[in-house]
BANU-37253 format. One record per residue (C-alpha): x, y, z; residue number from 1; residue in three letters. Coordinates in steps of 0.05 Angstrom, whole numbers. Layout:
N
+--------+--------+--------+-----+--------+
:      x :      y :      z : num : residu :
+--------+--------+--------+-----+--------+
:      X :      Y :      Z : NUM :    ALA :
...
+--------+--------+--------+-----+--------+
This chain:
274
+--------+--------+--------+-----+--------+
:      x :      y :      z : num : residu :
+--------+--------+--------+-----+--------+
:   1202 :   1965 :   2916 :   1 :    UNK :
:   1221 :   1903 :   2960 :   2 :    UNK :
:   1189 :   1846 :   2946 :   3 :    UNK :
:   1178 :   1820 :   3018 :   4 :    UNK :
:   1111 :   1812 :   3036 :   5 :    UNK :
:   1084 :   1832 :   2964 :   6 :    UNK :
:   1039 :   1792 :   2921 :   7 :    UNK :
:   1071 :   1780 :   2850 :   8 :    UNK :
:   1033 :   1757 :   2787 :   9 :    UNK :
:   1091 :   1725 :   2729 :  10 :    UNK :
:   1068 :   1712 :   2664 :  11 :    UNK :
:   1109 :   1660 :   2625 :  12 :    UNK :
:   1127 :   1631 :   2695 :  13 :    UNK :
:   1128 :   1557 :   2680 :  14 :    UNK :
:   1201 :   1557 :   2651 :  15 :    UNK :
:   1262 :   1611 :   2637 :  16 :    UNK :
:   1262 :   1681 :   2669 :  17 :    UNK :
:   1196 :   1668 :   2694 :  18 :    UNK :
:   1211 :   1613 :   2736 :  19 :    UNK :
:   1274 :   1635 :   2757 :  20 :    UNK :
:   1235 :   1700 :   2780 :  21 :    UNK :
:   1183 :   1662 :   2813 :  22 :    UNK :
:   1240 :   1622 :   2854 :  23 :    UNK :
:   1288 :   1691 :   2875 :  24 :    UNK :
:   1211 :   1724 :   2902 :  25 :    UNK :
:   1194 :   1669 :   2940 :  26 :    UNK :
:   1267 :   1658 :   2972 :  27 :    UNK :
:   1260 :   1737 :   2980 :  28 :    UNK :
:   1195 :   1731 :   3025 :  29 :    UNK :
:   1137 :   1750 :   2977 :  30 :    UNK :
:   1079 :   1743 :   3008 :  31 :    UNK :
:   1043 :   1706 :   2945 :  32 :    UNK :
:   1064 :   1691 :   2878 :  33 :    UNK :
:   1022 :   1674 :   2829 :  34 :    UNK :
:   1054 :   1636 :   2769 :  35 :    UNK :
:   1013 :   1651 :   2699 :  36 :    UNK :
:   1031 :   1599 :   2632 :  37 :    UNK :
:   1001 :   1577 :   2570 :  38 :    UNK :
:   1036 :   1512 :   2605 :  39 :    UNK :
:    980 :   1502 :   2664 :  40 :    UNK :
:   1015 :   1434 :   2687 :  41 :    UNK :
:   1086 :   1468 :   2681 :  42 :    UNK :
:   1057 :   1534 :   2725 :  43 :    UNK :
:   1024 :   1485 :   2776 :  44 :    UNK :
:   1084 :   1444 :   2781 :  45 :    UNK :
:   1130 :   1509 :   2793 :  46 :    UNK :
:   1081 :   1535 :   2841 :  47 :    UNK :
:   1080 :   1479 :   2889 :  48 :    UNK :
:   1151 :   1482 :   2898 :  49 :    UNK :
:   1141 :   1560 :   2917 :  50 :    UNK :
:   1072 :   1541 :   2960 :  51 :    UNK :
:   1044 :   1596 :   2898 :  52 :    UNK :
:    993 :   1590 :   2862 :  53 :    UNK :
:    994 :   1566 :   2783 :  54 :    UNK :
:    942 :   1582 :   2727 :  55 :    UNK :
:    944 :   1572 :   2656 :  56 :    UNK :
:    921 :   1632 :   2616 :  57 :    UNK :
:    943 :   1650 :   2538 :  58 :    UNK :
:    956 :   1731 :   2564 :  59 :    UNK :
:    933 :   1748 :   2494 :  60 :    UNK :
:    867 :   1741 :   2517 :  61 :    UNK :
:    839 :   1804 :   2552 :  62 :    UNK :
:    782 :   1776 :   2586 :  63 :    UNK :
:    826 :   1721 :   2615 :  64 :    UNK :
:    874 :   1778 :   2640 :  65 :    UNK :
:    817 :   1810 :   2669 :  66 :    UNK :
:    789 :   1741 :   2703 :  67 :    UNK :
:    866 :   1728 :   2738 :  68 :    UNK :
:    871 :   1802 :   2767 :  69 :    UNK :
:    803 :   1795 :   2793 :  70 :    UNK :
:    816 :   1723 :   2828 :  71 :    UNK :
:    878 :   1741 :   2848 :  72 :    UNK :
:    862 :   1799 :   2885 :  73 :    UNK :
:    797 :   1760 :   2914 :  74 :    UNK :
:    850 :   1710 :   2941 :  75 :    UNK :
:    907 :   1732 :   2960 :  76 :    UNK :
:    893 :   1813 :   2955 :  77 :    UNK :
:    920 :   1866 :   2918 :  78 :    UNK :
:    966 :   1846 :   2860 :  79 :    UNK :
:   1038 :   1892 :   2886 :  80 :    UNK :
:   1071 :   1869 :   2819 :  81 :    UNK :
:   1055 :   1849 :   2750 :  82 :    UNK :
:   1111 :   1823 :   2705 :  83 :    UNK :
:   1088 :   1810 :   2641 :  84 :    UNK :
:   1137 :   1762 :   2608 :  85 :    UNK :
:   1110 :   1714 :   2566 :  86 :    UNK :
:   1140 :   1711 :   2488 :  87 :    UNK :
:   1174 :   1662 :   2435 :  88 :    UNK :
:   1209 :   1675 :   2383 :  89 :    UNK :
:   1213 :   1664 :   2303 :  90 :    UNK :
:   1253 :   1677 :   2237 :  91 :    UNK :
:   1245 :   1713 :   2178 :  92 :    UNK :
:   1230 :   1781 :   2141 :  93 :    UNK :
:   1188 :   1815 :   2095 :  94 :    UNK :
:   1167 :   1748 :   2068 :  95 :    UNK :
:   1135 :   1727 :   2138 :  96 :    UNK :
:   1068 :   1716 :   2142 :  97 :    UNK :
:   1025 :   1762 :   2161 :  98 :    UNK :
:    987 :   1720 :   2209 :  99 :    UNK :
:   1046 :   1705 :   2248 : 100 :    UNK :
:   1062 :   1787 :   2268 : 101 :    UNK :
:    992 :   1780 :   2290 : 102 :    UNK :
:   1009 :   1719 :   2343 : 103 :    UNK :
:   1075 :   1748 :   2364 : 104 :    UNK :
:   1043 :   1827 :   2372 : 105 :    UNK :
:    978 :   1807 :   2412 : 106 :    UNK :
:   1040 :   1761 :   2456 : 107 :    UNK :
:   1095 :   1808 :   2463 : 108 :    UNK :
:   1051 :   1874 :   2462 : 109 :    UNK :
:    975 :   1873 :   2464 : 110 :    UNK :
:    987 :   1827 :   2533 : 111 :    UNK :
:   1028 :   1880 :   2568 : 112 :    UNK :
:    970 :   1925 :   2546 : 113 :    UNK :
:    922 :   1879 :   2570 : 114 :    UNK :
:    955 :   1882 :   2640 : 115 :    UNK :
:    962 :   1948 :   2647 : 116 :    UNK :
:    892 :   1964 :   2631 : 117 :    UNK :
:    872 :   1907 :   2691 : 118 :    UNK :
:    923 :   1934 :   2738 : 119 :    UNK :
:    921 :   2013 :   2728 : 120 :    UNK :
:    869 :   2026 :   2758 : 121 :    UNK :
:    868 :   1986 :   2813 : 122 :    UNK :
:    929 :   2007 :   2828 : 123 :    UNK :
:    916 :   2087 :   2815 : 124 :    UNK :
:    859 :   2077 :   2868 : 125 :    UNK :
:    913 :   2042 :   2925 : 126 :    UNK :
:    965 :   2096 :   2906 : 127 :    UNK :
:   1029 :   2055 :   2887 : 128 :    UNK :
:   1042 :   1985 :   2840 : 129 :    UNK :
:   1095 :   1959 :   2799 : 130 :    UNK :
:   1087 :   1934 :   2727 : 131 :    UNK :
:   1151 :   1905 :   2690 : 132 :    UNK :
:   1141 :   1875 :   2624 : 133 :    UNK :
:   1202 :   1833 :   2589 : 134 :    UNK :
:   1220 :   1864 :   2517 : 135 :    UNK :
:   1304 :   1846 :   2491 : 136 :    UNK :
:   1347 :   1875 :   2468 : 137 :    UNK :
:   1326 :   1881 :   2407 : 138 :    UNK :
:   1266 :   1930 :   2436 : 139 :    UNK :
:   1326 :   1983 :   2444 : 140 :    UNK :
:   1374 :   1956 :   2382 : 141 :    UNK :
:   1344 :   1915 :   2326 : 142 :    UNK :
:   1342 :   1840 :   2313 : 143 :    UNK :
:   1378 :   1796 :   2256 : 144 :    UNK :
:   1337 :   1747 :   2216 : 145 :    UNK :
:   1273 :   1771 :   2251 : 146 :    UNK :
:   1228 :   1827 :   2238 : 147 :    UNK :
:   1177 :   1804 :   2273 : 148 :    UNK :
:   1217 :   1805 :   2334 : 149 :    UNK :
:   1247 :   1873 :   2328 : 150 :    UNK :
:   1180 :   1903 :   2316 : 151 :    UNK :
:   1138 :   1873 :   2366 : 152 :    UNK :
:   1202 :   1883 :   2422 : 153 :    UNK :
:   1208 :   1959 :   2411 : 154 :    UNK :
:   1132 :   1964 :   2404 : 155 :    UNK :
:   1137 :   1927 :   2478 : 156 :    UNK :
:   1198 :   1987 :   2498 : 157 :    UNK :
:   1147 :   2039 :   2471 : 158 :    UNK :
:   1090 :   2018 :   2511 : 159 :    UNK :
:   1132 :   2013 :   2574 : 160 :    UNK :
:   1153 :   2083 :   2567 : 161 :    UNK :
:   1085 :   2112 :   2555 : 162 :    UNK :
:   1058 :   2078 :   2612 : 163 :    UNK :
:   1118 :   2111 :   2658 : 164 :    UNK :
:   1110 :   2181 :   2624 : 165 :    UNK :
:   1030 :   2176 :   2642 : 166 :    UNK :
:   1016 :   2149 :   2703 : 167 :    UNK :
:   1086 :   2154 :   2735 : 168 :    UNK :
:   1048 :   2211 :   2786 : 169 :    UNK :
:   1000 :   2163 :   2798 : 170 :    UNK :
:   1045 :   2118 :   2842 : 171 :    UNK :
:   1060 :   2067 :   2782 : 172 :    UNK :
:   1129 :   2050 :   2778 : 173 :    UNK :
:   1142 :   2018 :   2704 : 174 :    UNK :
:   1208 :   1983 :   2693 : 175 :    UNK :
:   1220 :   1936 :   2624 : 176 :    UNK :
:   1277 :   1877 :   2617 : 177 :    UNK :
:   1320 :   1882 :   2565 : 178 :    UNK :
:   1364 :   1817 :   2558 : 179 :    UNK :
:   1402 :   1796 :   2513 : 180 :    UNK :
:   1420 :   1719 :   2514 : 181 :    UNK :
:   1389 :   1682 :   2565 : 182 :    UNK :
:   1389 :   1599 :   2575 : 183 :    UNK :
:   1314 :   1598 :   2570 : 184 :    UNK :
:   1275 :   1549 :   2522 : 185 :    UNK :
:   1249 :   1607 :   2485 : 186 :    UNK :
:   1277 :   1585 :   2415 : 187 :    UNK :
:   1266 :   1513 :   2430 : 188 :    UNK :
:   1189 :   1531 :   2431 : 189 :    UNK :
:   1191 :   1568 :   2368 : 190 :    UNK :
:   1171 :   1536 :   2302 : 191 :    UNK :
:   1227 :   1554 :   2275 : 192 :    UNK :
:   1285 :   1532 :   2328 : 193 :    UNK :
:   1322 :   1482 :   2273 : 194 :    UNK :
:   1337 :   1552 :   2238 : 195 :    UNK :
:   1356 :   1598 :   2283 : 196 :    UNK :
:   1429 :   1594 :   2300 : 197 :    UNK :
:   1464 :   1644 :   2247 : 198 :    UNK :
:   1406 :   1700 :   2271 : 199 :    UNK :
:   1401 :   1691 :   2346 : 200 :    UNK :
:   1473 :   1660 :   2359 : 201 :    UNK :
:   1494 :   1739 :   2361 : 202 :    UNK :
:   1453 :   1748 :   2419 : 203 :    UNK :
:   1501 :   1708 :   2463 : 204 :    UNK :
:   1561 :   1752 :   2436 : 205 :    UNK :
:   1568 :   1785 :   2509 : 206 :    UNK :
:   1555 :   1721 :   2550 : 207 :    UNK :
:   1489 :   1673 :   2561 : 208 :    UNK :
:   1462 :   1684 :   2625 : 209 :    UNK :
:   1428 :   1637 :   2670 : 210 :    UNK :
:   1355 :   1651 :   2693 : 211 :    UNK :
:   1374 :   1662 :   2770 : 212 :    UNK :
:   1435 :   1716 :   2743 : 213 :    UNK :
:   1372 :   1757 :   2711 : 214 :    UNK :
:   1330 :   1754 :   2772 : 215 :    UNK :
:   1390 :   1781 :   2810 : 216 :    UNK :
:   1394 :   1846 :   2770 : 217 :    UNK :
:   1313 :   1852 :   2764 : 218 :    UNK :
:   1311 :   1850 :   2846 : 219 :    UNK :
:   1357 :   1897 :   2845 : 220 :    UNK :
:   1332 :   1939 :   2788 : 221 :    UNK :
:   1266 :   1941 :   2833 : 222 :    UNK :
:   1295 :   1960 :   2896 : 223 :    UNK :
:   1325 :   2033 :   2863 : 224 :    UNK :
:   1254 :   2026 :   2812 : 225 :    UNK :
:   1296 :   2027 :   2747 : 226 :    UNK :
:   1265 :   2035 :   2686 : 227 :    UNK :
:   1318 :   1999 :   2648 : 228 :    UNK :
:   1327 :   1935 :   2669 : 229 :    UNK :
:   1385 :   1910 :   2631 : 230 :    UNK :
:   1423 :   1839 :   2653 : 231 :    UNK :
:   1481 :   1846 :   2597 : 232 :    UNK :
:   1516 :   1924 :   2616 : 233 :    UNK :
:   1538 :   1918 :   2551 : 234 :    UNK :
:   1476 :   1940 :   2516 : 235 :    UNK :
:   1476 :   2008 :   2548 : 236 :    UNK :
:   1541 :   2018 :   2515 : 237 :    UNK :
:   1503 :   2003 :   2453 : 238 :    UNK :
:   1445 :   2041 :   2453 : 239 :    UNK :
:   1489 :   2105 :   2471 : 240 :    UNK :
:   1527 :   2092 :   2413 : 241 :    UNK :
:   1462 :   2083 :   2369 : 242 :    UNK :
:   1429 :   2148 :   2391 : 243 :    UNK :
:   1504 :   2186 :   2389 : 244 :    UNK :
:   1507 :   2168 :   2311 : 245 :    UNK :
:   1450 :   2127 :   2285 : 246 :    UNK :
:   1473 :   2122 :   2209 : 247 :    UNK :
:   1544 :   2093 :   2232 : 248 :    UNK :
:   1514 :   2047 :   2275 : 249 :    UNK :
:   1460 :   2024 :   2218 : 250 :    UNK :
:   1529 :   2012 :   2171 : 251 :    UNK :
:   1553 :   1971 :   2233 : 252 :    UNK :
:   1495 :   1932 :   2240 : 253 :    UNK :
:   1495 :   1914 :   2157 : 254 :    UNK :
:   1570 :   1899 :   2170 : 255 :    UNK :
:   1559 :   1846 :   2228 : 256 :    UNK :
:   1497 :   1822 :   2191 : 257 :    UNK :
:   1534 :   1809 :   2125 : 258 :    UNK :
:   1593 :   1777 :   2170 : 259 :    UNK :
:   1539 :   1722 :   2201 : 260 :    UNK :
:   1497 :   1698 :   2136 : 261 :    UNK :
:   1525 :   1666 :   2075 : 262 :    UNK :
:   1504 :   1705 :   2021 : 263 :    UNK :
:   1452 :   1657 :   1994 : 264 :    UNK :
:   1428 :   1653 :   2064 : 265 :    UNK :
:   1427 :   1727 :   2079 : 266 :    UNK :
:   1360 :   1754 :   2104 : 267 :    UNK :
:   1351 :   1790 :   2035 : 268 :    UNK :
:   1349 :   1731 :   1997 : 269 :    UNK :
:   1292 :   1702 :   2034 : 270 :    UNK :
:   1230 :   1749 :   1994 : 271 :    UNK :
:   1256 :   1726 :   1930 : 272 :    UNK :
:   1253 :   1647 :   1956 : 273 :    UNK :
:   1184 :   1657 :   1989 : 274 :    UNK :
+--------+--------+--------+-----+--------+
């Protein structure tokens, strides 16, 4: 798909790959974009600059999903591209509340759901439509210091694929983004950003990309309708070598894990301090 002359809906659009998105459509001659935050001022503000639209929505609400797709489409018209992107981060393991997988699953997965469900059909009934929905990384690998993260991010991987493997026929074209480092505010905004650096310093190992570098490779992963859409090569590399041997890349993983936490900070120790 090219973007020119499209209407794009971006979720988490007020700052990071979201706004960098929202900048590399317009430039690129979409028609409409409509820029979606929890942020409403910071959505507004980036969708003047873009003559867009900005709305402020918490996309773990359904019926608030349901309510943009509806006005969008009233409008501007029919919604060509969905990129459900919004997320945050936090740290910590089997000690983590409960409560908090609940925030970060109904954010990172029940609100790619809730798009799909809005945009499906819709788009089943005008024959074609692009959803893209932003997991990591750690959707296709794992994450250190979080398991929140890892299992809401391969949960979002999961979903992607099902929705490809279902409704592909149907005209959808489903592609997910699966960065690694990125300079986006994303562990500033979590609640636990003063203690993140042993966990998430190891995403930048293979280089921290800006926002406009990830836009690149996502405009280009749309034009050939990728399904991968992955800004750091690198991590292909990876995930061949996880699915070529899984147990020696577990032992790897415990290796580099061990190498990055003193040992009475390693993740292990944090059940028995909880």
């Amino acid at each position: 798909m090219e973007i020119r002359d499209r209407i794009a809906v971006i979720t988490g659009g007020a700052s990071g790959i979201g706004r960098g998105l929202v900048e590399r459509f317009h430039a690129d001659g979409a028609r409409h974009v409509v820029v979606v935050d929890r942020d409403e001022a910071g959505a507004q503000a980036v969708a003047e600059k873009v003559g867009g639209t900005g709305v402020g929505v918490d996309v773990s609400d359904e019926e608030a999903i349901r309510a943009l797709v509806e006005r969008t489409e009233t409008d501007h018209g029919p919604i060509d591209l969905f990129f459900s992107n919004a997320g945050f981060v936090t740290l910590g393991g089997l000690e983590a509340p409960t409560q908090d997988l609940q925030r970060m699953w109904e954010v990172h997965v029940l609100a790619h759901l809730f798009a799909a469900r809005a945009m499906i059909p819709r788009m089943v009934e005008r024959g074609e439509g692009y959803l893209m929905s932003t997991a990591s990384a750690a959707g296709l690998l794992s994450q250190f210091g979080s398991l929140h993260y890892a299992l809401t991010k391969h949960a979002a991987v999961s979903l992607a694929e099902w929705i490809s493997i279902t409704h592909g026929h149907q005209g959808i074209r489903v592609s997910v983004l699966c960065p690694q480092a990125v300079a986006t505010n994303i562990g500033a905004n979590s609640p636990d950003a003063k203690k993140m650096d042993s966990g998430f310093s190891v995403a930048s190992a293979d280089g921290v990309l800006q926002p406009e570098d990830v836009a690149q490779v996502i405009v280009e992963a749309m034009a050939e309708e990728r399904f991968h859409i992955l800004p750091h090569p690198e991590v292909a590399e990876y995930v061949k070598r996880k699915g070529a041997d899984v147990d020696r890349w577990i032992g790897g993983m415990q290796r580099w894990q061990g190498s990055l936490f003193p040992e009475d900070q390693h993740p292990a120790t944090w059940l028995k301090r909880s």
